[in-house]
C-alpha positions in Angstrom: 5.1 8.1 -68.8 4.4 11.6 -70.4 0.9 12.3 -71.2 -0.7 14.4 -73.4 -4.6 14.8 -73.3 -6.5 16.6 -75.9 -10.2 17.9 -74.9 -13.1 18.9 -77.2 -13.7 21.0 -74.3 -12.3 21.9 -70.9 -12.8 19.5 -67.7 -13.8 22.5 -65.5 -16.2 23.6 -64.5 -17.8 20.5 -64.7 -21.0 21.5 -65.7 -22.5 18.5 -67.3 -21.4 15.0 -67.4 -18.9 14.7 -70.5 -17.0 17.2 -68.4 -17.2 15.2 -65.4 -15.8 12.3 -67.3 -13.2 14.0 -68.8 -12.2 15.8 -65.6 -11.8 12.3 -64.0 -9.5 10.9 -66.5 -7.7 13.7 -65.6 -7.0 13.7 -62.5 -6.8 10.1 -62.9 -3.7 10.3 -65.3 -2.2 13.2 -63.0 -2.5 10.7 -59.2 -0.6 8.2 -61.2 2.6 10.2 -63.3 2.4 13.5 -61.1 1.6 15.6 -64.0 -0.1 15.8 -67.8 0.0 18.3 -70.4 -3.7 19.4 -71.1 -5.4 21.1 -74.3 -8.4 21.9 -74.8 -10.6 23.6 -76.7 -12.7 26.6 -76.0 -16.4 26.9 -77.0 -19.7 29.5 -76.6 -20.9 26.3 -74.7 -18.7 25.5 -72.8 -16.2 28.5 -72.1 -12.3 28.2 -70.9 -12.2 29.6 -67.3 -9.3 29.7 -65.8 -10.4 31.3 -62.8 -12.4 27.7 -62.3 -8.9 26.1 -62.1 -6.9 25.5 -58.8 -3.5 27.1 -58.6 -2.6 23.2 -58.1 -4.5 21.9 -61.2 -3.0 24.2 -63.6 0.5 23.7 -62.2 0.0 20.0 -62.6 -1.4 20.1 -66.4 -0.2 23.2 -67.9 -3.8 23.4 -69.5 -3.7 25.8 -72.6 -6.5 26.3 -74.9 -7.9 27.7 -78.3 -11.5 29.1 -79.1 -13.3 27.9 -82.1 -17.0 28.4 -82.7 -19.1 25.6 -83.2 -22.4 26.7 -83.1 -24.8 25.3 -86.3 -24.2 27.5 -89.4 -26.3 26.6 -92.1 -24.3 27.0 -95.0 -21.2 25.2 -93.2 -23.5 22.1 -92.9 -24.8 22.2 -96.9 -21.0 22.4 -97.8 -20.1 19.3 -95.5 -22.9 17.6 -96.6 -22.2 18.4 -100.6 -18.3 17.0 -99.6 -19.7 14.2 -97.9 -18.1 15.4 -94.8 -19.4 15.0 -91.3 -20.4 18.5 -90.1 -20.4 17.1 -86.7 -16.6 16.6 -86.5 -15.7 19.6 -89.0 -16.8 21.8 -86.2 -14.6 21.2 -84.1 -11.8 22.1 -85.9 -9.9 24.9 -85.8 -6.4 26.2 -87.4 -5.5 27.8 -83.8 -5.9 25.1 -81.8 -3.4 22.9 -84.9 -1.1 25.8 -83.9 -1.1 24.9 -80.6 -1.0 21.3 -80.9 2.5 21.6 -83.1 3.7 24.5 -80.6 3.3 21.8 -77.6 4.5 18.7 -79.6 7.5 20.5 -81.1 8.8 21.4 -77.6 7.9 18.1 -75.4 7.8 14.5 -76.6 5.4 12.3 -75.5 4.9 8.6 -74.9 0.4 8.9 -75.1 -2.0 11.0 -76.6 -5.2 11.0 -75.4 -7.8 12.3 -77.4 -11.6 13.1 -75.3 -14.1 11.9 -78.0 -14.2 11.3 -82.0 -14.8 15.6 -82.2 -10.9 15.6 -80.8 -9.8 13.1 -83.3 -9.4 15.8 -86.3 -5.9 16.4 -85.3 -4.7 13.0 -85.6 -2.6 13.9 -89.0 -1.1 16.9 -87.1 0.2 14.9 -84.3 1.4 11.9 -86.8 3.4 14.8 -88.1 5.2 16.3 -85.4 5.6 13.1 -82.9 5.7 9.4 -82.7 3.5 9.4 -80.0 0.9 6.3 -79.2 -2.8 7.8 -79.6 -5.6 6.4 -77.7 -9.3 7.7 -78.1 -11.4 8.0 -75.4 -14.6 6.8 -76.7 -17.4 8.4 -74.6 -20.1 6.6 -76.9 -20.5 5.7 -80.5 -21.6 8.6 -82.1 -22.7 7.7 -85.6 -25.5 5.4 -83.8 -27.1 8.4 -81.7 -28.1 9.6 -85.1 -28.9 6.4 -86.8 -31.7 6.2 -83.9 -32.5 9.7 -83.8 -33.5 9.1 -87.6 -35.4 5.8 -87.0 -37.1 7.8 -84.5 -37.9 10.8 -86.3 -41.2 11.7 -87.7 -39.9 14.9 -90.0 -38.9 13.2 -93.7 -36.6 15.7 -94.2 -34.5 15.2 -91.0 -35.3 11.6 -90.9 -33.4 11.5 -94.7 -30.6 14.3 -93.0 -30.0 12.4 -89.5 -29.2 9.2 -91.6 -26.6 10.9 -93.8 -25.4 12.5 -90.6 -25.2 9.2 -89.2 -23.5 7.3 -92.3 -21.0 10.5 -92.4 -19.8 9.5 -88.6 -19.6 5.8 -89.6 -17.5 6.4 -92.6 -15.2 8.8 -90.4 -15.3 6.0 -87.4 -13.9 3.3 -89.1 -11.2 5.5 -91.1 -10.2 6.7 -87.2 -10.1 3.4 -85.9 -7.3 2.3 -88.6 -5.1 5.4 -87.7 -5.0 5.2 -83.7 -3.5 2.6 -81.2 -6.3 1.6 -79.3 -9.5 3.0 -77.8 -10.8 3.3 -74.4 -14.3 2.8 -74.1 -16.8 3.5 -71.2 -18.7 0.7 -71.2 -18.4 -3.1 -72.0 -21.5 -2.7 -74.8 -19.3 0.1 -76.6 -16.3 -2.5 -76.7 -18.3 -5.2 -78.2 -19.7 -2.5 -81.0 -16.1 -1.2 -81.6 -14.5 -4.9 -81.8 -17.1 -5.8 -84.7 -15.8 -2.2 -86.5 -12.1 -3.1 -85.9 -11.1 -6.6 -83.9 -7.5 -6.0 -84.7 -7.4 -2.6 -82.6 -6.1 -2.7 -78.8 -9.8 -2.0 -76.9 -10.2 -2.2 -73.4 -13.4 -1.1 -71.0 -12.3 2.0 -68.7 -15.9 3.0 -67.0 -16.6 6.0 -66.2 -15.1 6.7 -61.8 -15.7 8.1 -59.1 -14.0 9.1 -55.7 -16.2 7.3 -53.7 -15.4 9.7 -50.9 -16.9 12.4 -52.6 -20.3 10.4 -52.1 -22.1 10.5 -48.7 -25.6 9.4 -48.7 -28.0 8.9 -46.0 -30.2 6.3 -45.1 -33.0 8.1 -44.1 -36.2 7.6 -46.2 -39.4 10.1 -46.3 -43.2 9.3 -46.0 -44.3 7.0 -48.8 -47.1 9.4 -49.8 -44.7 12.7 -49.5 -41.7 11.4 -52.3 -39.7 13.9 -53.6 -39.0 12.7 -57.1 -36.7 14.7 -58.9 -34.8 15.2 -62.2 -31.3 16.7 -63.5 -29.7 17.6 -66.7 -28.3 19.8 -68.9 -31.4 21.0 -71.1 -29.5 22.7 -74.2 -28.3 19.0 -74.6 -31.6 17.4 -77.1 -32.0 14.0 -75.0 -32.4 16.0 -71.7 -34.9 18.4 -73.2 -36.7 15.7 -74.3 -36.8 13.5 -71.6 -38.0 16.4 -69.5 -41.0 17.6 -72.0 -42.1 14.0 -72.0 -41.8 13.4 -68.1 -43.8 16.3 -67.7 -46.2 16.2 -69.9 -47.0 12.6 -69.5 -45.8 10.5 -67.1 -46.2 13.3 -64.1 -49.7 14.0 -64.7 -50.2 9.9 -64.4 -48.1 9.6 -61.1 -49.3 13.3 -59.2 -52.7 11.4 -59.9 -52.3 8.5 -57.7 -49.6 10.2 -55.5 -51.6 14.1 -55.1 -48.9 14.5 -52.2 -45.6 14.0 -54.3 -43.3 16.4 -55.9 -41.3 16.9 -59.0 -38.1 19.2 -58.9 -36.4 19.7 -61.2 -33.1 21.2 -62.2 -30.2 22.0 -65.1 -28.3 24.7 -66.9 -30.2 26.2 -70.0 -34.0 25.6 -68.4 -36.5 26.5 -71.5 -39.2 29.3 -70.9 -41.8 26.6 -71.6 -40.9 24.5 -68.1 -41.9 26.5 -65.5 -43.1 25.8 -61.8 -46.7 23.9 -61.5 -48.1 24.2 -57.9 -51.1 22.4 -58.8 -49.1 19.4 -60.2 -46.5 20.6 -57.2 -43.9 20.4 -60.1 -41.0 22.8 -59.0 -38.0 24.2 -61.3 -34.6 25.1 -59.6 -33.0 25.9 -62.9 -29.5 25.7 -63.0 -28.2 24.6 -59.4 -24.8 25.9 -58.5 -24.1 22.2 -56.7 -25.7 19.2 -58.4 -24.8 16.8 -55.6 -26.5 18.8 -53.2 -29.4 18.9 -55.2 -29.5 15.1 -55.9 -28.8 14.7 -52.3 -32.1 16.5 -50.6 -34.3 14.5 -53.0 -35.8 10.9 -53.3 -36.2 9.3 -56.5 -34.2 10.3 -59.7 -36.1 9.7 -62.9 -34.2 9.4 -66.1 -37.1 9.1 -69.1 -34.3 9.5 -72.2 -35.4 8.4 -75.5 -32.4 9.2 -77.5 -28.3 9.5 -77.1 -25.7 8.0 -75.9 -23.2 7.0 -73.3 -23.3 6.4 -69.7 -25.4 8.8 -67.9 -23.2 10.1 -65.4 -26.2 11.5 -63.3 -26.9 8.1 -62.9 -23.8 6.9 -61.6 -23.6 9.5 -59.2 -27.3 9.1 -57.9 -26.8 5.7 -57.2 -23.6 6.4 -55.3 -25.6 8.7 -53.2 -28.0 5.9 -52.1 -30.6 6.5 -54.6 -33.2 4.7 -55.9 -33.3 5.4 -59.7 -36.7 4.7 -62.7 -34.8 4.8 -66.0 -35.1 3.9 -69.8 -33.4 1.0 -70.9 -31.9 3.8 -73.1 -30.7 5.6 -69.6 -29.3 2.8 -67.9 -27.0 1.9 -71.4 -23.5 0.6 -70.0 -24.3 -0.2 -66.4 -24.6 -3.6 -65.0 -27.8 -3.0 -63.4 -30.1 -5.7 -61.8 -33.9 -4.9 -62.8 -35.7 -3.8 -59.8 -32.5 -4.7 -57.1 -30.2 -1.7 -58.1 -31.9 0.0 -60.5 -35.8 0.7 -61.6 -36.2 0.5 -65.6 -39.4 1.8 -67.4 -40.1 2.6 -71.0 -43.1 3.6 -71.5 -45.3 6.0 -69.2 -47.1 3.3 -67.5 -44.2 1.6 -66.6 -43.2 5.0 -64.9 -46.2 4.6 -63.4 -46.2 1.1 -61.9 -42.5 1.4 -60.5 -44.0 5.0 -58.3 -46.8 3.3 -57.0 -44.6 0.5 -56.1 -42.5 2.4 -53.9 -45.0 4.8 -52.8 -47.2 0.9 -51.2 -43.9 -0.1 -50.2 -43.8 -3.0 -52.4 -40.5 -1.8 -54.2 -38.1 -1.1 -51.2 -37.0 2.8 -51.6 -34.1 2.3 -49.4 -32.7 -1.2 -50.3 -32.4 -0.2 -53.9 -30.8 2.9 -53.0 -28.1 0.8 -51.1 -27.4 -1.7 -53.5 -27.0 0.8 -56.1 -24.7 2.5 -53.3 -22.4 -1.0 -53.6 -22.9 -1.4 -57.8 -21.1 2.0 -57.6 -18.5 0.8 -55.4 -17.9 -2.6 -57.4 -17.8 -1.3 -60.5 -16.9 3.0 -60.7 -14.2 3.5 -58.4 -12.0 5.7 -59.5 -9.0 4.2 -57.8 -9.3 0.8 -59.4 -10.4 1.9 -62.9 -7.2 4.1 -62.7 -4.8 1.3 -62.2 -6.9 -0.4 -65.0 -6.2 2.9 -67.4 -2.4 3.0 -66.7 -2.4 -0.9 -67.2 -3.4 -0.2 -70.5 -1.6 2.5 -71.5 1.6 1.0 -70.5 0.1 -2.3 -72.8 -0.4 0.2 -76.2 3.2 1.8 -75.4 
């Protein structure tokens, strides 16, 4: 089977988790038909570097890619908004990377397309055009309900009225993309429920997001009670993450450090604010931008995830958990994975439930290091990469 995946940005360096995810597909599709073509697209935010690919990677996928700028321009989003456009896609498109598209489909045929996300899914006309290819998406999320909430949530009138014409732009666009592709791949079981009430007559099947398991090597060691290490990780020019991260520490570390005076908070990501800075007295630490995330996941004890708003599986989460950890997270946070409350994974919404899960662990009445291990086996159950790419193939070879 010939394979042609189309990225709203490049799988490496994977330096947050939509990479990751991407990435993984990747080398997913490339273990099981030798080889894929790959383009991508190029961004301020996330750059093409192909000094970050292996001489193997590149000879295996060919990877090409186009620059367009997507960075918010004012009058770009009053003209989408007077067309009744969504700005969020429109972005994303660019009349280089068509170009390419036609240059590649003109010269090789093949039997998938695979487009990353609903911002690839702009050059579905182009490759109607110029192949008779099958076209899957790979849903990551469902983006027109990260804004429906970020409006219900907002306290601004003006960008509580905005984020719901945002979010009733991406609907409209949704459901006209789910009558022009073959099927869609979605992350989680939630996201094929929500895309089967959109379009039950589509081909939709759950491919979670993987792992290589052997990648993951966690130890079973455990620190003092009263000396935890709690820690948390993400990208912070990404709105959820910068928000999580004003509300953990400005509210629910002050109320933990109070009953815990020995504990720490590190934290770490790519695009720190000036306003988060190092706290000895509330012995909060900031790493900034770690060159090895796994590393830094690894020397720490408990990952907390306080999101409020997006989308998607939390990759960070996944790959705490397959490092042993024990994990406090939104419901929000834990979206997608079959958790257990309180066997596999810690959930708290509100700052006292922060609160109450620390001091459990911290008397020992939450087990630190059973949770960690069961959320070591979820992992293995359910985000193997091996078996999730059999399941991918399988349903590939079910659209073609």
């Amino acid at each position: 089977m010939k394979v042609l995946q189309i990225c709203h940005k490049p799988p490496i360096p994977t330096i947050d988790g939509g990479c990751i995810a991407i990435n993984n597909i990747s080398k997913s599709l490339i273990d099981e038909f030798g080889s894929i073509k790959i383009l991508t697209l190029n961004t301020h935010k996330h750059p093409f570097k192909i000094i970050s690919f292996s001489n193997a990677y590149l000879k295996k996928t060919t990877i090409e890619s186009s620059y367009v700028d997507t960075r918010f321009k004012v009058g770009d989003a009053i003209l989408s908004l007077l067309k009744n456009n969504s700005y969020n896609v429109s972005r994303f498109y660019s009349t280089e990377f068509k170009k390419l598209i036609i240059k590649t489909l003109k010269s090789n045929t093949y039997d998938i397309v695979v487009l990353e996300s609903l911002f690839s899914c702009g050059y579905i006309k182009t490759i109607k055009d110029y192949s008779t290819s099958k076209i899957i998406l790979r849903s990551h999320n469902i983006e027109h309900k990260i804004w429906d909430k970020n409006s219900m949530k907002s306290l601004n009138p003006f960008k509580k009225v905005y984020f719901k014409i945002l979010s009733n732009q991406l609907k409209k666009y949704e459901l006209e993309i789910l009558k022009k592709i073959d099927g869609v791949a979605c992350i989680s079981d939630n996201y094929k429920n929500e895309f089967e009430r959109l379009n039950s007559n589509l081909n939709i099947e759950t491919i979670p997001f993987g792992i290589n398991i052997k990648n993951y090597r966690f130890k079973d060691k455990i620190r003092d009670n009263q000396k935890l290490k709690f820690f948390h990780i993400g990208a912070m020019d990404w709105l959820p993450n910068s928000e999580a991260a004003k509300w953990l520490i400005n509210k629910i570390w002050p109320r933990i450090h109070k009953k815990i005076p020995n504990a720490e908070l590190h934290l770490a990501g790519k695009n720190m604010p000036d306003w988060i800075n190092s706290n000895q007295k509330l012995n909060i630490y900031n790493h900034k931008e770690v060159k090895d995330s796994l590393k830094f996941i690894s020397e720490y004890d408990i990952m907390l995830v306080p999101v409020l708003s997006g989308s998607g599986i939390r990759v960070k989460i996944i790959e705490g958990m397959a490092l042993g950890k024990a994990i406090i997270s939104t419901s929000l946070g834990a979206e997608g994975i079959d958790y257990k409350k309180d066997e596999n994974l810690m959930i708290a919404n509100s700052v006292e439930e922060f609160y109450e899960n620390a001091k459990k662990i911290s008397s020992g009445n939450l087990n630190q290091k059973k949770i960690g291990i069961n959320a070591r086996k979820l992992v293995e159950k359910n985000h193997n990469q091996k078996k999730i790419s059999k399941k991918l193939v399988s349903f590939l070879e079910s659209v073609t």
